[in-house]
RODREN-112214 format. One record per residue (C-alpha): y, x, z. Coordinates in nm, 2 decimals, decimal comma, padded with zeros to 4 digits, m for minus. Layout:
<nodes>
+--------+--------+--------+
:      Y :      X :      Z :
+--------+--------+--------+
:      Y :      X :      Z :
...
+--------+--------+--------+
</nodes>
This chain:
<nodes>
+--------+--------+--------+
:      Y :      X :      Z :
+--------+--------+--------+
:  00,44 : m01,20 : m02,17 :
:  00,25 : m00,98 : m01,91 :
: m00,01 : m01,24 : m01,70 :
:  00,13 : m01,32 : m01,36 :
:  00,08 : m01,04 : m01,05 :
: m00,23 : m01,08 : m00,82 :
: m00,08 : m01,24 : m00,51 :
:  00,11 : m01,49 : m00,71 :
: m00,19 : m01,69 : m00,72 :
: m00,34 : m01,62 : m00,39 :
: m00,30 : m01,97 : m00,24 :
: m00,57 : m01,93 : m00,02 :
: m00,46 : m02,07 :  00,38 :
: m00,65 : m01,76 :  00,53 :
: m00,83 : m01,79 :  00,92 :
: m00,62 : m01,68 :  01,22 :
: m00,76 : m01,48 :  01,51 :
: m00,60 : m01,42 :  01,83 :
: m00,83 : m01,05 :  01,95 :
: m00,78 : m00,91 :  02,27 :
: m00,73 : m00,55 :  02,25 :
: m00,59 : m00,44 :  02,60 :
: m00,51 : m00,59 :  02,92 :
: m00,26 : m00,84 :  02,79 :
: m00,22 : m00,76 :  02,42 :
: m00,34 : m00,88 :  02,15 :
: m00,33 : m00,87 :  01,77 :
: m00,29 : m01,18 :  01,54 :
: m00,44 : m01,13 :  01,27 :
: m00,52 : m01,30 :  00,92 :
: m00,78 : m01,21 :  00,69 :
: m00,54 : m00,95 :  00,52 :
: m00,18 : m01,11 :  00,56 :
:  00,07 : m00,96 :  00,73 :
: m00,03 : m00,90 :  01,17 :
:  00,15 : m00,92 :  01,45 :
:  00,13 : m00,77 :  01,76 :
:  00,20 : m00,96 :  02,16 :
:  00,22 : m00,71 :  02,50 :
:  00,28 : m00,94 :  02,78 :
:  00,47 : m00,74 :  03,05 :
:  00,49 : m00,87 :  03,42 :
:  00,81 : m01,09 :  03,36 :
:  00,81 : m01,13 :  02,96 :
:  00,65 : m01,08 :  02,64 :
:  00,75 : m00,82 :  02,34 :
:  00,62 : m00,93 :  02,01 :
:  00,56 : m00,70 :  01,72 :
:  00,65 : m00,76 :  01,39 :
:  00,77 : m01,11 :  01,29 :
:  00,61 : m01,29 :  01,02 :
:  00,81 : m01,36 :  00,68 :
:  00,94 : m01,72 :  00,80 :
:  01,02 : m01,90 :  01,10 :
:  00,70 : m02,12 :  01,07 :
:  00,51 : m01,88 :  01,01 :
:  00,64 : m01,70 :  01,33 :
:  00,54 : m02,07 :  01,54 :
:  00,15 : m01,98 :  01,47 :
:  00,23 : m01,62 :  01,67 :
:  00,42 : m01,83 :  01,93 :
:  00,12 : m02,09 :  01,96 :
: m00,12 : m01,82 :  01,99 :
:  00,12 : m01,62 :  02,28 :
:  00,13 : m02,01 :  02,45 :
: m00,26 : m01,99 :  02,44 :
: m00,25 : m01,68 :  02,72 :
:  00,10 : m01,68 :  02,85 :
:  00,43 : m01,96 :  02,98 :
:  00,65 : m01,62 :  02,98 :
:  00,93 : m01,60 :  02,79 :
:  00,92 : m01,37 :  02,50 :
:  01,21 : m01,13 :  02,56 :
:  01,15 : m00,84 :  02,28 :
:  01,09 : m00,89 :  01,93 :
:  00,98 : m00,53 :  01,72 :
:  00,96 : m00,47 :  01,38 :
:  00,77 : m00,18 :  01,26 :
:  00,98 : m00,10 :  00,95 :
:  01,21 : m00,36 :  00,71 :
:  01,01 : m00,55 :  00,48 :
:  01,08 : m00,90 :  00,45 :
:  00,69 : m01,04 :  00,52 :
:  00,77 : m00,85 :  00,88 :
:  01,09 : m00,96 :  00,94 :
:  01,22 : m01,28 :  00,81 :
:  01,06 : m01,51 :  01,07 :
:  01,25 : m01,32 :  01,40 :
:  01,48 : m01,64 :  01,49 :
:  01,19 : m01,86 :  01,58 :
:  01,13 : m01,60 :  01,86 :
:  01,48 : m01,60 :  02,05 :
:  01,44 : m01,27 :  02,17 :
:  01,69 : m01,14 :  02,38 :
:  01,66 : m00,83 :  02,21 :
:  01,56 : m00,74 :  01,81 :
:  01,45 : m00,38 :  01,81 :
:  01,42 : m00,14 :  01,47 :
:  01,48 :  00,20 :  01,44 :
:  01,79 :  00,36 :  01,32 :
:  01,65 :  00,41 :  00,98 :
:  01,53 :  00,06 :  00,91 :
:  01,80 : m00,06 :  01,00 :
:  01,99 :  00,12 :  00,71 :
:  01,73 :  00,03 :  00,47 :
:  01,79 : m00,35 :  00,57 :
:  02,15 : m00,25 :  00,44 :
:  02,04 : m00,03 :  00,15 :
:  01,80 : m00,28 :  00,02 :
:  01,70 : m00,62 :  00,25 :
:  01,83 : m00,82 :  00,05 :
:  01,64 : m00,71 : m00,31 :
:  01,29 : m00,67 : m00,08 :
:  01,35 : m01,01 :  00,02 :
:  01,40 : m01,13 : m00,35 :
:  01,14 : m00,89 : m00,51 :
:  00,86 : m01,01 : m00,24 :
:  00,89 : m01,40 : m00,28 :
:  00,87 : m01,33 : m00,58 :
:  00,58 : m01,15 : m00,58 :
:  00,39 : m01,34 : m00,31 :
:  00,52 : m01,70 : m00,27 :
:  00,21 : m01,78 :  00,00 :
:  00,35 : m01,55 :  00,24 :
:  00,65 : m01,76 :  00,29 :
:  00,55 : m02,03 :  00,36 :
:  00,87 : m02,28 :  00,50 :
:  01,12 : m01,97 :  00,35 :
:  01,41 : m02,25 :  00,36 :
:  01,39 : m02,20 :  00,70 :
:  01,51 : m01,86 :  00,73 :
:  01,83 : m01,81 :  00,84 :
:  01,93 : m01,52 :  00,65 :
:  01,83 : m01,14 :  00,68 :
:  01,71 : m01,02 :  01,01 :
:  01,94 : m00,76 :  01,19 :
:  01,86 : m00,55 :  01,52 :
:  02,01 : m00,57 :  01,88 :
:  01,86 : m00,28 :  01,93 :
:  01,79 :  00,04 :  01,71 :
:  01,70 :  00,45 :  01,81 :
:  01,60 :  00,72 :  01,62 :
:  01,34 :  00,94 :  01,74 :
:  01,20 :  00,75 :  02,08 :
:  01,26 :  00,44 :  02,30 :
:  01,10 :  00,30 :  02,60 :
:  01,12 : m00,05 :  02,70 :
:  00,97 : m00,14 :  03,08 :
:  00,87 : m00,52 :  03,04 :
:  00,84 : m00,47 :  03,43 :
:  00,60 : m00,21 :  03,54 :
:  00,46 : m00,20 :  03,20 :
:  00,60 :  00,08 :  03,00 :
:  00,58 :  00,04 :  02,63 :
:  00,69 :  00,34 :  02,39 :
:  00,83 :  00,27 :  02,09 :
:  00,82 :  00,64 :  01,84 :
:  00,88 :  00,76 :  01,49 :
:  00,62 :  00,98 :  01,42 :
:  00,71 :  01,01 :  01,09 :
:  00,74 :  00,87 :  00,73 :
:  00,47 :  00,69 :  00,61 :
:  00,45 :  00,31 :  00,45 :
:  00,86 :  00,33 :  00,45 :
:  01,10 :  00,60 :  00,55 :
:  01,16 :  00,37 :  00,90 :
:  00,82 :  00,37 :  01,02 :
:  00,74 :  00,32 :  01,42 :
:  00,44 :  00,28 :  01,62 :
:  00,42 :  00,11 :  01,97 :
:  00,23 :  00,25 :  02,26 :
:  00,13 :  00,14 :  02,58 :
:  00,03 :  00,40 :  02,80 :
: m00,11 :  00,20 :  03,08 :
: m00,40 :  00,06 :  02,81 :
: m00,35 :  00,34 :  02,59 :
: m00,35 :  00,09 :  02,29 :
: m00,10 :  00,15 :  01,92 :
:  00,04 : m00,10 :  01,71 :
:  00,13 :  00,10 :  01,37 :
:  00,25 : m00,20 :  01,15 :
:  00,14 : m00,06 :  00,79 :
:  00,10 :  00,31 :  00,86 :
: m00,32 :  00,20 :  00,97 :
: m00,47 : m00,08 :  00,77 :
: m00,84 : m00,20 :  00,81 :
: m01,01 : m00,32 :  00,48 :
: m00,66 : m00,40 :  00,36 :
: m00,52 : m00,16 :  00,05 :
: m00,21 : m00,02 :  00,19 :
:  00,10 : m00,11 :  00,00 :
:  00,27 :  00,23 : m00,13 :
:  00,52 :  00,09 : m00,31 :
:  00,82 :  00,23 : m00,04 :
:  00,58 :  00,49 :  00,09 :
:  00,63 :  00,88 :  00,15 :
:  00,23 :  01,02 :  00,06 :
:  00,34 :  01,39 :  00,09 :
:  00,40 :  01,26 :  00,47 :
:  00,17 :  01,03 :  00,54 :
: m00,13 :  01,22 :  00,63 :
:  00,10 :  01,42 :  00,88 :
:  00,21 :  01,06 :  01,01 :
: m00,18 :  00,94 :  01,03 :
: m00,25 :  01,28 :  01,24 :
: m00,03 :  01,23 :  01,49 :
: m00,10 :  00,81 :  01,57 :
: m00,45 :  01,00 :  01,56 :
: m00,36 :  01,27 :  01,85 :
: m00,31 :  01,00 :  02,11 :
: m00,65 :  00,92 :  02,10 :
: m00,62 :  00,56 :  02,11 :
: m00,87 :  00,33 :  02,28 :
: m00,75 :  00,04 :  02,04 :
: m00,55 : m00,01 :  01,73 :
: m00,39 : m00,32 :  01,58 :
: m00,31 : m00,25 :  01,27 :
: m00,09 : m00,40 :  00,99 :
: m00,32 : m00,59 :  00,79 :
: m00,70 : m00,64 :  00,89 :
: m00,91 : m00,63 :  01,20 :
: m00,81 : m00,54 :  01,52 :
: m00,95 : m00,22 :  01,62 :
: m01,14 : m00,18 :  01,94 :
: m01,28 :  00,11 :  02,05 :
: m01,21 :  00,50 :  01,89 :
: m01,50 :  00,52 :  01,65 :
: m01,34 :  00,23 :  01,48 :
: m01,00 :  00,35 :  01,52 :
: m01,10 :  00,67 :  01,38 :
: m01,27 :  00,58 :  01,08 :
: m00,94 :  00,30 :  00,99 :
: m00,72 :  00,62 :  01,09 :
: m00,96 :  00,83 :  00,77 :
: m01,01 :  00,54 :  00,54 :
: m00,63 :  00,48 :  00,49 :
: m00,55 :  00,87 :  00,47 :
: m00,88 :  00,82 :  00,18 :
: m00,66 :  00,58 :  00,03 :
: m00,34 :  00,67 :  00,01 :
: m00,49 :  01,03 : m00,11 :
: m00,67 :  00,84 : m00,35 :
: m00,39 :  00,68 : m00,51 :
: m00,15 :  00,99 : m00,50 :
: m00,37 :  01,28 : m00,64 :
: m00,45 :  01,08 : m00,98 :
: m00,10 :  01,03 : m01,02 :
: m00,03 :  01,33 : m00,97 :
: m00,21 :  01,49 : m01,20 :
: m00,06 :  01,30 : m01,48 :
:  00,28 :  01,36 : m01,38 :
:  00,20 :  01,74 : m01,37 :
:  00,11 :  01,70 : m01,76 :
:  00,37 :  01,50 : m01,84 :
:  00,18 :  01,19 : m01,89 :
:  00,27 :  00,86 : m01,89 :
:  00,31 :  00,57 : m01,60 :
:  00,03 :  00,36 : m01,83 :
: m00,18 :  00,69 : m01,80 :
: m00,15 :  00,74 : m01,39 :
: m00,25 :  00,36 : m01,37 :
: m00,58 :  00,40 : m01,56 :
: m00,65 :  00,73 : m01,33 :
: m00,55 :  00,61 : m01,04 :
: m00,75 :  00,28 : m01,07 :
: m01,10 :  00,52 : m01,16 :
: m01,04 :  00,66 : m00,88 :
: m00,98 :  00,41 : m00,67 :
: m01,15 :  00,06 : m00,79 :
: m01,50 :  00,20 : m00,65 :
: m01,39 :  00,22 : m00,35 :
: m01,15 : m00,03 : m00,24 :
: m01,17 : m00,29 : m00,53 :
: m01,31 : m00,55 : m00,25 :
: m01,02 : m00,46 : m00,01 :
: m00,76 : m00,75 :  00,09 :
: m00,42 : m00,74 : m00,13 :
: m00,56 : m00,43 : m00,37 :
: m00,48 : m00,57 : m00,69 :
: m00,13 : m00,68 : m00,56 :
: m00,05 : m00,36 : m00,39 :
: m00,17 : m00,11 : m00,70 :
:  00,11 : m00,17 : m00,94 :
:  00,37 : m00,03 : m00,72 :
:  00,15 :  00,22 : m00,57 :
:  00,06 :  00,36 : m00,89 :
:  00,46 :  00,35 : m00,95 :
:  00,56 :  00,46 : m00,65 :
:  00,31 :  00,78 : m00,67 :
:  00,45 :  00,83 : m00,99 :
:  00,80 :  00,88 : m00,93 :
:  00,71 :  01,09 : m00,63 :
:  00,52 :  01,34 : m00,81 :
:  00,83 :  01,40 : m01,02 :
:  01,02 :  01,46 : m00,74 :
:  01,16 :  01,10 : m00,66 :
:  01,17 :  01,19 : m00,25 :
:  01,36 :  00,82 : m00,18 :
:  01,18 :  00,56 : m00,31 :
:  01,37 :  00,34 : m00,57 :
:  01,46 :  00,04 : m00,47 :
:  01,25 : m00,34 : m00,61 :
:  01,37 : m00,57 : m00,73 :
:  01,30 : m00,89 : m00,83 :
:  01,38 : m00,78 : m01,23 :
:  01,22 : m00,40 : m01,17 :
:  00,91 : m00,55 : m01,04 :
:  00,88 : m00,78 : m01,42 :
:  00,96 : m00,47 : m01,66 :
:  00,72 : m00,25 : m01,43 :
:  00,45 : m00,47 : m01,47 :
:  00,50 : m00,55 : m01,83 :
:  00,50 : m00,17 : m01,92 :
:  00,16 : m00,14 : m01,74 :
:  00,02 : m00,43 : m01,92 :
:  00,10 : m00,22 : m02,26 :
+--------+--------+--------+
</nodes>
């Protein structure tokens, strides 16, 4: 029997900061779980992303409670994955916004990344009996949105694919300040496991032509100032590189999955060994890169049973 993944033994309650990154907004962040994002416009608040339970979502809410008594009108999600997601009733948003293409991946495969991911990291749902079921939009677009919380103007994009197929970014013009969800993470390994790494460095170059004052990403610190953006915007392009090139190169010579995880991890344990979630995330980005350098352009879907027999066949 393969030993048990990473996270499934990452128990560890991790600290909560509440940063300030513009003029009323703010990242909520966790030592390396999941972040969220608040904007407070003049008459409401928009919150992005929405934990993976509804108890988890009352620590964003306590936090918003801490700046703001206005009601939180908008709730965002940056792509479909259950640890973003699952915790959107606790908000009562008048409005759930996704794009068009999450959407269809909640259809195409919500329910599995919902199974596969308790699985795979129990901690991260903490209270998941509270969930009322999957999380479905009000609200979805396809290439651009703009939501006026008042006089605030907040963009909602789809630069393109990334971390998922579904990927968006937030922007506020008036604080010129991004929220990417998982495209950007800071000290955090990126989880490739639904990724696109032929796009993402495209992706990473356009969140980097706006030339963002701040950045809260999706996992990690909140990013103040551009020199840090910058060098979170290069690191994850280093790591997602990193993982993909290794890969590839044993794809190419027909090697096998076993082999692309011993060259991907040479590659990329001296550099990012220490990061939050690496050892959880590499399995399934060493898959993931794996199937793409064949030519799998869609992602296959997780699943609670593909997640065991993938791990098993790496453990030899």
């Amino acid at each position: 029997m393969a030993k048990a993944f990473a996270s499934q033994g990452d128990m560890t309650e991790k600290k909560i900061t509440f940063t300030e990154v513009g003029e009323g907004l703010y990242a909520f962040t966790a030592e390396g779980d999941p972040n969220s994002g608040v904007i407070i416009g003049d008459d409401s608040v928009m919150i992005v992303e929405a934990q993976a339970t509804p108890r988890l979502a009352n620590k964003v809410i306590e936090c918003v409670r801490s700046v703001t008594d206005k009601p939180i009108s908008h709730v965002v999600m940056t792509h479909y994955h259950a640890v973003r997601v699952l915790g959107a009733s606790a908000f009562d948003a008048q409005q759930v916004v996704m794009s068009d293409m999450a959407r269809a991946m909640v259809v195409e495969r919500g329910q599995e990344d919902w199974d596969s991911e308790f699985q795979r990291f129990p901690r991260l749902f903490e209270g998941h009996e509270s969930i009322p079921g999957l999380t479905w939009p009000t609200t979805t677009f396809n290439d651009s949105m703009t939501v006026y919380l008042g006089n605030r103007r907040v963009d909602l994009m789809h630069l393109g694919r990334a971390h998922t197929a579904g990927d968006i970014v937030i922007h506020v013009p008036d604080q010129n300040v991004m929220f990417t969800g998982d495209i950007v993470e800071y000290h955090s390994a990126c989880y490739c496991g639904d990724g696109h790494f032929a796009d993402w460095g495209d992706t990473l170059d356009a969140i980097k032509w706006f030339d963002v004052d701040a950045i809260a990403p999706g996992r990690g610190d909140a990013l103040v100032g551009r020199e840090m953006v910058n060098a979170a915007i290069e690191n994850t392009r280093d790591f997602v590189e990193s993982t993909y090139k290794p890969a590839a190169r044993v794809a190419a010579r027909g090697g096998t999955l076993k082999e692309a995880w011993d060259a991907v991890r040479a590659e990329c344990d001296p550099k990012f060994s220490d990061y939050a979630i690496y050892e959880h995330c590499l399995p399934f980005n060493v898959a993931r890169a794996f199937d793409e350098a064949r030519g799998l352009d869609t992602p296959r879907i997780w699943t609670a049973e593909r997640d065991i027999e993938m791990w098993e066949a790496l453990q030899g």
